[in-house]
PDB file as gemmi writes it, atoms N, CA and C in Angstrom:
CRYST1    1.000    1.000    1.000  90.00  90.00  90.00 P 1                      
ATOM      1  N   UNK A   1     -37.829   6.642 -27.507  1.00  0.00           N  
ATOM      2  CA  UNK A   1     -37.709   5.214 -27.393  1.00  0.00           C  
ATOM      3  C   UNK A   1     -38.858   4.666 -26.553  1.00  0.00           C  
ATOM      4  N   UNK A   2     -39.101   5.073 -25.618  1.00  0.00           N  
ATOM      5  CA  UNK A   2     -40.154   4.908 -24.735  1.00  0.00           C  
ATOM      6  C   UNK A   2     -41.475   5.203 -25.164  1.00  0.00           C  
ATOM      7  N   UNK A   3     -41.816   6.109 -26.385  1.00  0.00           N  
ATOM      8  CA  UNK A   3     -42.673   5.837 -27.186  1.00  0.00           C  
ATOM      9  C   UNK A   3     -43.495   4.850 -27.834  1.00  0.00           C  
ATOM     10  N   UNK A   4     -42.113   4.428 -28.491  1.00  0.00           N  
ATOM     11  CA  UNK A   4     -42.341   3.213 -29.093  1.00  0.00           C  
ATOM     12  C   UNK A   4     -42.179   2.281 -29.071  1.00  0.00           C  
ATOM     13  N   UNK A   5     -41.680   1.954 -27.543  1.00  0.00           N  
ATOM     14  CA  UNK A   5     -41.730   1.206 -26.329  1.00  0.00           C  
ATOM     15  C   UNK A   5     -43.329   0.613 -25.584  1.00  0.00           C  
ATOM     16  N   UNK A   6     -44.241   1.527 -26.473  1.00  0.00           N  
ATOM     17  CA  UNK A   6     -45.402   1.600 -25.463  1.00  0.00           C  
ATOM     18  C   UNK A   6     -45.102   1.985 -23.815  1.00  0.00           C  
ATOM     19  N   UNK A   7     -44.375   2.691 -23.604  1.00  0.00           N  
ATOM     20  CA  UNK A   7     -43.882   3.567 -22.536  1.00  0.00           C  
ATOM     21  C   UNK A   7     -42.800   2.126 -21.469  1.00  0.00           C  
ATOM     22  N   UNK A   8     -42.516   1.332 -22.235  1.00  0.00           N  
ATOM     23  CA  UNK A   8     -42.240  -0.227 -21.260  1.00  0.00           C  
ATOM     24  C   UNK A   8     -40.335   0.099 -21.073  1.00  0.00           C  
ATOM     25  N   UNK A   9     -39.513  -0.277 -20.538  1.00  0.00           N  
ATOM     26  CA  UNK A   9     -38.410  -0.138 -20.520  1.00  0.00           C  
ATOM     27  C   UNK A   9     -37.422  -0.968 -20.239  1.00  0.00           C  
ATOM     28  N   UNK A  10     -36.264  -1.417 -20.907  1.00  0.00           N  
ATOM     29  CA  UNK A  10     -36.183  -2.524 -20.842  1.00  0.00           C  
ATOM     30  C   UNK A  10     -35.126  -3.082 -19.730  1.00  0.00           C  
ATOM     31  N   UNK A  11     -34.782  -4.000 -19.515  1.00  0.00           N  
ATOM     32  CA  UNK A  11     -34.280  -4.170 -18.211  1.00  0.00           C  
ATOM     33  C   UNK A  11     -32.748  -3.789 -18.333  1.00  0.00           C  
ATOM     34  N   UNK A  12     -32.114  -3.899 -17.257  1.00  0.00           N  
ATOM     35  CA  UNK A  12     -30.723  -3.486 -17.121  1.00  0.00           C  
ATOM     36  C   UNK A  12     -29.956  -4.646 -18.157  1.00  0.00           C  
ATOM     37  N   UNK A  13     -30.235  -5.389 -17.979  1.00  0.00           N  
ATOM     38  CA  UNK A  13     -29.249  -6.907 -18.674  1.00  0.00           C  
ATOM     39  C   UNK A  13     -29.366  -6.843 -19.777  1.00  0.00           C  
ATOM     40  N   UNK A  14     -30.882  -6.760 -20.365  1.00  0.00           N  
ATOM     41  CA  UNK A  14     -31.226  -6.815 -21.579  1.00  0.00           C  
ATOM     42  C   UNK A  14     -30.541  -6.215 -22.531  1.00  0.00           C  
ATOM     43  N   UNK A  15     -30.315  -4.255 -21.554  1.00  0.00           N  
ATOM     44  CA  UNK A  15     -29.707  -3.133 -22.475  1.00  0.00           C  
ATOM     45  C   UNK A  15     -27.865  -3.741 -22.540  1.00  0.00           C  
ATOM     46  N   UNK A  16     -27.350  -4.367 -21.463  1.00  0.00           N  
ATOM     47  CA  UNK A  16     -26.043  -4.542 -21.144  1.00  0.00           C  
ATOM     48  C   UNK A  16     -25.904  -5.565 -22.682  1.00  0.00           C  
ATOM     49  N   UNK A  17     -26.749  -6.740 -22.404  1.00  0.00           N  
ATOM     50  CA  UNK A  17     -27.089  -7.986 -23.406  1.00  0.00           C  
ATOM     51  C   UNK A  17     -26.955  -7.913 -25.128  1.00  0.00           C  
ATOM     52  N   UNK A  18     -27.680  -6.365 -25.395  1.00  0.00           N  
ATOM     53  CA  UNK A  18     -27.653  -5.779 -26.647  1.00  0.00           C  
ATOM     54  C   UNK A  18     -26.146  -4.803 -27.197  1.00  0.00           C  
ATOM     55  N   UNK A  19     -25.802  -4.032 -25.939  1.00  0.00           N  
ATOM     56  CA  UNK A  19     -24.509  -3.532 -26.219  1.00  0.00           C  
ATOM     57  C   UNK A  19     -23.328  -4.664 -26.430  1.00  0.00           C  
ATOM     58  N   UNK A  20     -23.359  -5.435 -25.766  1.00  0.00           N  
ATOM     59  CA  UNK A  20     -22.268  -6.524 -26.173  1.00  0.00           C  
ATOM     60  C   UNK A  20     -22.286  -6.835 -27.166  1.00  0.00           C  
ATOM     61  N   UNK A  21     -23.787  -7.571 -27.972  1.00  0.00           N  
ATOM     62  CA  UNK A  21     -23.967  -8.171 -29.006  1.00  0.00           C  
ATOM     63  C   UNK A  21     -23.400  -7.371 -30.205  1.00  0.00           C  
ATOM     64  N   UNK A  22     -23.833  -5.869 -30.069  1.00  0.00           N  
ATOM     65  CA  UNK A  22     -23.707  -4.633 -31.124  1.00  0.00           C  
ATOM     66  C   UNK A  22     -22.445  -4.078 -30.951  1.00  0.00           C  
ATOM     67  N   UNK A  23     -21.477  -4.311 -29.852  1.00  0.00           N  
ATOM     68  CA  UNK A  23     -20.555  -3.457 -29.919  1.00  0.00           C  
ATOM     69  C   UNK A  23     -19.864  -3.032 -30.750  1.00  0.00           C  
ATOM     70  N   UNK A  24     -19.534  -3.411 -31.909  1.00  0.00           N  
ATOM     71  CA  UNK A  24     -18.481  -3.015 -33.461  1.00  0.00           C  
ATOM     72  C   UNK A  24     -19.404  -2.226 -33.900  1.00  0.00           C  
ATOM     73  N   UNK A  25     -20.669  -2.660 -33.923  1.00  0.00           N  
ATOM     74  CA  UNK A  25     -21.802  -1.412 -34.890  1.00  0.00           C  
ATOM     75  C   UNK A  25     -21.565  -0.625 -34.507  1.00  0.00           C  
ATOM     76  N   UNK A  26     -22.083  -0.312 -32.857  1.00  0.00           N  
ATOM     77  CA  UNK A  26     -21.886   1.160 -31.795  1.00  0.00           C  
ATOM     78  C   UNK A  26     -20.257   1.647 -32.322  1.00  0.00           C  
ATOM     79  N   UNK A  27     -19.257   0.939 -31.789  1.00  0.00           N  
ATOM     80  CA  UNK A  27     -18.199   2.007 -32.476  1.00  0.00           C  
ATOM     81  C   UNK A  27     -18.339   2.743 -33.886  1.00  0.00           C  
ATOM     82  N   UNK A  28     -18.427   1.838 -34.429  1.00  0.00           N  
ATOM     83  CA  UNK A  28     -18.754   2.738 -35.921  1.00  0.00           C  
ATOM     84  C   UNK A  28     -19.635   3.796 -36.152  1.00  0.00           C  
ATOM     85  N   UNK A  29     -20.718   3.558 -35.579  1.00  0.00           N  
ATOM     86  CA  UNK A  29     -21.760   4.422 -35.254  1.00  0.00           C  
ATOM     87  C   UNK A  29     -21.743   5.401 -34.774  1.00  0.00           C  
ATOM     88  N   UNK A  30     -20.190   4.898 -33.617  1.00  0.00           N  
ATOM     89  CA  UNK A  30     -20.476   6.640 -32.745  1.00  0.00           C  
ATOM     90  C   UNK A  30     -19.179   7.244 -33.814  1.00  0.00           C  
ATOM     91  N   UNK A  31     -18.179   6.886 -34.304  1.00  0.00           N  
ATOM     92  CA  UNK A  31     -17.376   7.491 -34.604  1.00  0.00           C  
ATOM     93  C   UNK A  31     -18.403   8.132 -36.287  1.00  0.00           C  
ATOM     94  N   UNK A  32     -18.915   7.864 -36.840  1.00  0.00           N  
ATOM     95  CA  UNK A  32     -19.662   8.425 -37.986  1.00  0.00           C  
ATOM     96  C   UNK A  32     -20.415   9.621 -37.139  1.00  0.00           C  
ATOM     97  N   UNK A  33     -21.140   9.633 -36.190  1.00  0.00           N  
ATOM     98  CA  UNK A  33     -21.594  10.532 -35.169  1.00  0.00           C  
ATOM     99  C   UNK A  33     -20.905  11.654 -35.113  1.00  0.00           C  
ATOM    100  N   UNK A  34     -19.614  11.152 -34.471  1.00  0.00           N  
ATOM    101  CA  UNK A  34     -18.606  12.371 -34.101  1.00  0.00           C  
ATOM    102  C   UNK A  34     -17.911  13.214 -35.618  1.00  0.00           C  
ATOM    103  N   UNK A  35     -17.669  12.274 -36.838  1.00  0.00           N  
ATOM    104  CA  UNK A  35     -17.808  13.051 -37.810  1.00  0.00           C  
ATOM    105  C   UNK A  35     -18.588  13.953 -38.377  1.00  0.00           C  
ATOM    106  N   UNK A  36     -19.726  13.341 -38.386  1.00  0.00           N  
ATOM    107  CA  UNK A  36     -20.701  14.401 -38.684  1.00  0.00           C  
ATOM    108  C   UNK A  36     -21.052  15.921 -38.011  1.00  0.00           C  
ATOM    109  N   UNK A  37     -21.060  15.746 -36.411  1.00  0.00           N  
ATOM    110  CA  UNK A  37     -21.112  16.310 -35.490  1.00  0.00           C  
ATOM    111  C   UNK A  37     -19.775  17.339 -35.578  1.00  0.00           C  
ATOM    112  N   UNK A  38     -18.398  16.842 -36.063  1.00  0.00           N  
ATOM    113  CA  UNK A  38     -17.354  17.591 -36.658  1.00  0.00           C  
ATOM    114  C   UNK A  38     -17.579  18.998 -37.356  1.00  0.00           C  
ATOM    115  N   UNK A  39     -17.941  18.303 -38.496  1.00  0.00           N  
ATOM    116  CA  UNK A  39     -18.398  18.593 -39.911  1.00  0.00           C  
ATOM    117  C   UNK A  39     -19.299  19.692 -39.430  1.00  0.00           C  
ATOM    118  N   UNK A  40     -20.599  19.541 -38.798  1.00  0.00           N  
ATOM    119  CA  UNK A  40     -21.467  20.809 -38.554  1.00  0.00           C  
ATOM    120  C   UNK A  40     -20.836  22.080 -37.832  1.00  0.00           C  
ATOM    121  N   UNK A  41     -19.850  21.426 -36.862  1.00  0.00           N  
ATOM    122  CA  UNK A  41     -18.869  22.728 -36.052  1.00  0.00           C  
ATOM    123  C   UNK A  41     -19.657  22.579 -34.797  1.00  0.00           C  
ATOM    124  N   UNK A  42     -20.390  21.142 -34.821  1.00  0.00           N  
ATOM    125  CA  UNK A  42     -20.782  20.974 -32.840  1.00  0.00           C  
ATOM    126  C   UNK A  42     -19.947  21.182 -31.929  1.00  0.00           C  
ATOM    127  N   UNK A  43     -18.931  20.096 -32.303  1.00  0.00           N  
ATOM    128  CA  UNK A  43     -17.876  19.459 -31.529  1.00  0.00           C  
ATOM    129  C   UNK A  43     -16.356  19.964 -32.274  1.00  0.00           C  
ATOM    130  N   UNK A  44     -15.389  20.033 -31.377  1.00  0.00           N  
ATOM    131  CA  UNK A  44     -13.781  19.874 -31.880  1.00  0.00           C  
ATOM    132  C   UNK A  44     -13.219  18.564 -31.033  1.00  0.00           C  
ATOM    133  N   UNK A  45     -13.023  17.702 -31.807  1.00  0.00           N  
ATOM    134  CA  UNK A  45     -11.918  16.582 -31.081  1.00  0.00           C  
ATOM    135  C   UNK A  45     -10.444  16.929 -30.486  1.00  0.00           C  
ATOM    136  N   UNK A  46     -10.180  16.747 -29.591  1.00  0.00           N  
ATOM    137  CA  UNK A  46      -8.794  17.126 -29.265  1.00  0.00           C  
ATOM    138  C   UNK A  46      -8.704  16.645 -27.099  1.00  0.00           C  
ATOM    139  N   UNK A  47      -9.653  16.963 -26.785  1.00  0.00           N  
ATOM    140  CA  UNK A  47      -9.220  17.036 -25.264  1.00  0.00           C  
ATOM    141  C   UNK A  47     -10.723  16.783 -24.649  1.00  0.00           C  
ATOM    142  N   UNK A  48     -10.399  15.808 -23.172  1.00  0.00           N  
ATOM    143  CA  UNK A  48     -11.305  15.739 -22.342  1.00  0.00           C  
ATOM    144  C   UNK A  48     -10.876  15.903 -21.199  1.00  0.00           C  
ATOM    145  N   UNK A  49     -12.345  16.609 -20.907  1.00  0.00           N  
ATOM    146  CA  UNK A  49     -12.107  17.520 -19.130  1.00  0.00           C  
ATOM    147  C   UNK A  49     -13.267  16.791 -18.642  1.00  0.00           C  
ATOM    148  N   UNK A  50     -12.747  16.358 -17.148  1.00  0.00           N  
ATOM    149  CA  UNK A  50     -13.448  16.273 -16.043  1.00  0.00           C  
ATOM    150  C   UNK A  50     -13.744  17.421 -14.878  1.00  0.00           C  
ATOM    151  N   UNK A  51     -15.105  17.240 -14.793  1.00  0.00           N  
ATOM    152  CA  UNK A  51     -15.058  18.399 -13.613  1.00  0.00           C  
ATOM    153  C   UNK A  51     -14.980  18.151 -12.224  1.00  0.00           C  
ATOM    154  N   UNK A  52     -14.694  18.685 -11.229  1.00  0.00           N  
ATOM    155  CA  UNK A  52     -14.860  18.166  -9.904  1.00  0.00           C  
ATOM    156  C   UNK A  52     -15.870  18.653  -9.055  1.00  0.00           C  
ATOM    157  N   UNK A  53     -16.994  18.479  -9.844  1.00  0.00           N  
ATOM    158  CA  UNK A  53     -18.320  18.958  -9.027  1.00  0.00           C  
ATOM    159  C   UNK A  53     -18.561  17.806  -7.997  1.00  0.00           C  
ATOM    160  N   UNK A  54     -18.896  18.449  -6.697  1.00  0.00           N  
ATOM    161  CA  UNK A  54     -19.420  17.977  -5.033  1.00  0.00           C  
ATOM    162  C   UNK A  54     -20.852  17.497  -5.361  1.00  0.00           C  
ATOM    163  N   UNK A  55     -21.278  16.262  -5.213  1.00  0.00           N  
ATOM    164  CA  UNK A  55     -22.458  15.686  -5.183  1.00  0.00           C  
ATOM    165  C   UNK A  55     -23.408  15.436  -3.697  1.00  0.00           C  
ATOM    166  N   UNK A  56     -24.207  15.934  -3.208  1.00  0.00           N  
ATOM    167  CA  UNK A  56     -24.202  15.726  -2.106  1.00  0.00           C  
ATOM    168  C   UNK A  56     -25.236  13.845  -2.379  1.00  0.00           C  
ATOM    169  N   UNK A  57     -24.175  12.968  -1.359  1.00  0.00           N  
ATOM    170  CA  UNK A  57     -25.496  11.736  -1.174  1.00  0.00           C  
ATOM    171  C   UNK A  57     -26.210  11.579   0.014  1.00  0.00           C  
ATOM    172  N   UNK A  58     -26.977  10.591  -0.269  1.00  0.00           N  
ATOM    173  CA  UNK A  58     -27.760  10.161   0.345  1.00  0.00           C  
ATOM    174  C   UNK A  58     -27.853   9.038   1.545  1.00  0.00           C  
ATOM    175  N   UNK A  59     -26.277   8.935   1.821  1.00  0.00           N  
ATOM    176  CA  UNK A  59     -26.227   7.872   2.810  1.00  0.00           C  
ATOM    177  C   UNK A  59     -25.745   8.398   3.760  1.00  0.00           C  
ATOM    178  N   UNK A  60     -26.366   7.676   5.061  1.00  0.00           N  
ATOM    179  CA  UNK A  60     -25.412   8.165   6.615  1.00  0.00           C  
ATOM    180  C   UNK A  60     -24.351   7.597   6.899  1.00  0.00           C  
ATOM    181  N   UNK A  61     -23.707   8.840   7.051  1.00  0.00           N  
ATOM    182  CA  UNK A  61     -22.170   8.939   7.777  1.00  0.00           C  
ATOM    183  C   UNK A  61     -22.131   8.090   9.153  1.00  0.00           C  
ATOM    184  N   UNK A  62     -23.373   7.793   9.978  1.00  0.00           N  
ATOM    185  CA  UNK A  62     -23.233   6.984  11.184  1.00  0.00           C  
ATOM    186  C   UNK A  62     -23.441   5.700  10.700  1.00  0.00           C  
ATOM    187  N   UNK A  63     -24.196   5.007   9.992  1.00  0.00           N  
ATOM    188  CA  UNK A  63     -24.138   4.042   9.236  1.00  0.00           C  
ATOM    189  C   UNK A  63     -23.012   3.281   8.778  1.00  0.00           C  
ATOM    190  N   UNK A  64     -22.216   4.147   7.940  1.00  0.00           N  
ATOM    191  CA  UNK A  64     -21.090   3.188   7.161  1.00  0.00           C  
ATOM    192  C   UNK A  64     -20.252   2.893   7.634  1.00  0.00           C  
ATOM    193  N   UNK A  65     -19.615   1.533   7.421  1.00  0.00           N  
ATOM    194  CA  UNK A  65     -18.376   0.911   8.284  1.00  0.00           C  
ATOM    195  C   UNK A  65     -17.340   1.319   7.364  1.00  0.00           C  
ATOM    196  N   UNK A  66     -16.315   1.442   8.512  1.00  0.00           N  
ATOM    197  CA  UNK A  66     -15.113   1.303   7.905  1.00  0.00           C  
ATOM    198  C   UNK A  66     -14.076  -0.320   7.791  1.00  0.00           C  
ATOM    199  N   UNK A  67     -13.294  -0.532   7.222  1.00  0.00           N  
ATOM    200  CA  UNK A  67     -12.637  -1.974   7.274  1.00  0.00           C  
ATOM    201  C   UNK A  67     -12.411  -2.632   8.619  1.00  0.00           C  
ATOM    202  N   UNK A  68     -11.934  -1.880   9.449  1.00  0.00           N  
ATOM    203  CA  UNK A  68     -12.123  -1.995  10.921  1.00  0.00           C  
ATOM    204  C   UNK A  68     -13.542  -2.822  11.692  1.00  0.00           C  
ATOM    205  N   UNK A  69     -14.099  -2.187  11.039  1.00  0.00           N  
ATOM    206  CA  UNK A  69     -15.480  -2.813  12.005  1.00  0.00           C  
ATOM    207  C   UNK A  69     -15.939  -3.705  11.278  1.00  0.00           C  
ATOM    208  N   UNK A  70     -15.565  -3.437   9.968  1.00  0.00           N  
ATOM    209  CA  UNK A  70     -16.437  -4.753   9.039  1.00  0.00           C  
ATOM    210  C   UNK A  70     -16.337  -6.309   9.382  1.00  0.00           C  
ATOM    211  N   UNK A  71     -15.079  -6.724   9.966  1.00  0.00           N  
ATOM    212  CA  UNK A  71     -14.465  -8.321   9.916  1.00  0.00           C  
ATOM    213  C   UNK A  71     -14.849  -8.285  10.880  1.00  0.00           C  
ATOM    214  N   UNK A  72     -15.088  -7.616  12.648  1.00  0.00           N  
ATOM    215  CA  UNK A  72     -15.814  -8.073  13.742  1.00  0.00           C  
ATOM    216  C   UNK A  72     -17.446  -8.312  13.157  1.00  0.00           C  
ATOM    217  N   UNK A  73     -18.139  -7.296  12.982  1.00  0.00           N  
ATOM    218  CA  UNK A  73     -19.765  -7.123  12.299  1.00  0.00           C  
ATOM    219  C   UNK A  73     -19.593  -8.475  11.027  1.00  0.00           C  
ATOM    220  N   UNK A  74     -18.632  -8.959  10.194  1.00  0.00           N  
ATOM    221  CA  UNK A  74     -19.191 -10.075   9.410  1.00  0.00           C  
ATOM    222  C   UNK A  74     -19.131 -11.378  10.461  1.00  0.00           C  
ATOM    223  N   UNK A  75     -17.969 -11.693  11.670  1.00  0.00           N  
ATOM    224  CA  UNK A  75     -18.316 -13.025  11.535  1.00  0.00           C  
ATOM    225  C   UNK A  75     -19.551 -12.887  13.359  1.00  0.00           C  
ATOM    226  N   UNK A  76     -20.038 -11.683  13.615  1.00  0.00           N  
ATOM    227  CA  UNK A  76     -21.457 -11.636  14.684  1.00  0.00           C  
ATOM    228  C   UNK A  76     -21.962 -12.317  13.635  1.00  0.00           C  
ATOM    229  N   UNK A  77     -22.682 -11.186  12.295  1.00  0.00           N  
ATOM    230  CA  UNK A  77     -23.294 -11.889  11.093  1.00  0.00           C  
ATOM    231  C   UNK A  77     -23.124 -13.663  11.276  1.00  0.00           C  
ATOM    232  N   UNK A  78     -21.984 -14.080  11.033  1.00  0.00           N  
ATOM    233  CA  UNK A  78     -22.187 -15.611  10.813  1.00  0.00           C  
ATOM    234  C   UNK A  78     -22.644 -15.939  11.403  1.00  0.00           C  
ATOM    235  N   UNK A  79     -22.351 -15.946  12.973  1.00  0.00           N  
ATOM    236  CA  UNK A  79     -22.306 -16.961  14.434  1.00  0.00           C  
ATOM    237  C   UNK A  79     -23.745 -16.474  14.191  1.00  0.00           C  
ATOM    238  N   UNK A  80     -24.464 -15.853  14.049  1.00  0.00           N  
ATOM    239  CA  UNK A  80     -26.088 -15.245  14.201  1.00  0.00           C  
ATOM    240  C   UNK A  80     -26.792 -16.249  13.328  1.00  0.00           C  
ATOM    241  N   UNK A  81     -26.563 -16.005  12.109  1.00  0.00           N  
ATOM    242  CA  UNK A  81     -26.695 -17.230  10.706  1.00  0.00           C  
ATOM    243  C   UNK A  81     -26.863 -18.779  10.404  1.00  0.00           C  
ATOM    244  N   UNK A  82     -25.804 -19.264  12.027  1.00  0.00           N  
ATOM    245  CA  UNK A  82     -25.301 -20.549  12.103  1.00  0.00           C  
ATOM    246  C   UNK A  82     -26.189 -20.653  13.235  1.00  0.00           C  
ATOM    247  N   UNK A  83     -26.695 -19.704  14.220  1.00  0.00           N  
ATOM    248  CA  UNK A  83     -27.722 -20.405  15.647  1.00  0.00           C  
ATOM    249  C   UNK A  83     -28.858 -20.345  15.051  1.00  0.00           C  
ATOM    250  N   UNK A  84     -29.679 -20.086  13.682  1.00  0.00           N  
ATOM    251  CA  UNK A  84     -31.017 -19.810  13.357  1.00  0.00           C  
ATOM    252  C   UNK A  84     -31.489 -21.484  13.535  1.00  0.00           C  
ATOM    253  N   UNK A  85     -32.732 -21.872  13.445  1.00  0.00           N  
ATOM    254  CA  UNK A  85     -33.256 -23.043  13.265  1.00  0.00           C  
ATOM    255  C   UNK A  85     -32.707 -23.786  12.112  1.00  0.00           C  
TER     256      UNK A  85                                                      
END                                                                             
């Protein structure tokens, strides 16, 4: 796609913008997919599994508030907001 994209990509909304518009095609589309995909002996329809794989992220644990601290830390935020020029 990005090929023939001239390597360009398109924005988040745009792609959201097009799935809405297409959505009845896409069903049809994917379910002809999954037939076919049947048919070759890719796939068996019947059951979906989730796994519970551990992701490690990227945010600090000293950082994040909990609900507790949030409603003191939003209205500092205001009163801070409301003395600017």
């Amino acid at each position: 796609m990005r090929f023939l994209a001239a390597n360009q990509t398109p924005d988040h909304r745009s792609i959201a913008k097009f799935r809405r518009r297409h959505l009845a095609a896409f069903e049809a589309l994917f379910v002809q997919v999954l037939q076919i995909a049947a048919r070759a002996g890719m796939v068996s329809l019947g059951r979906v599994a989730l796994g519970g794989s551990k992701v490690r992220a990227n945010a600090s644990r000293h950082k994040a508030m909990s609900y507790g601290r949030m409603g003191p830390r939003e209205r500092q935020l205001a009163a801070e907001v409301e003395a600017l020029p």
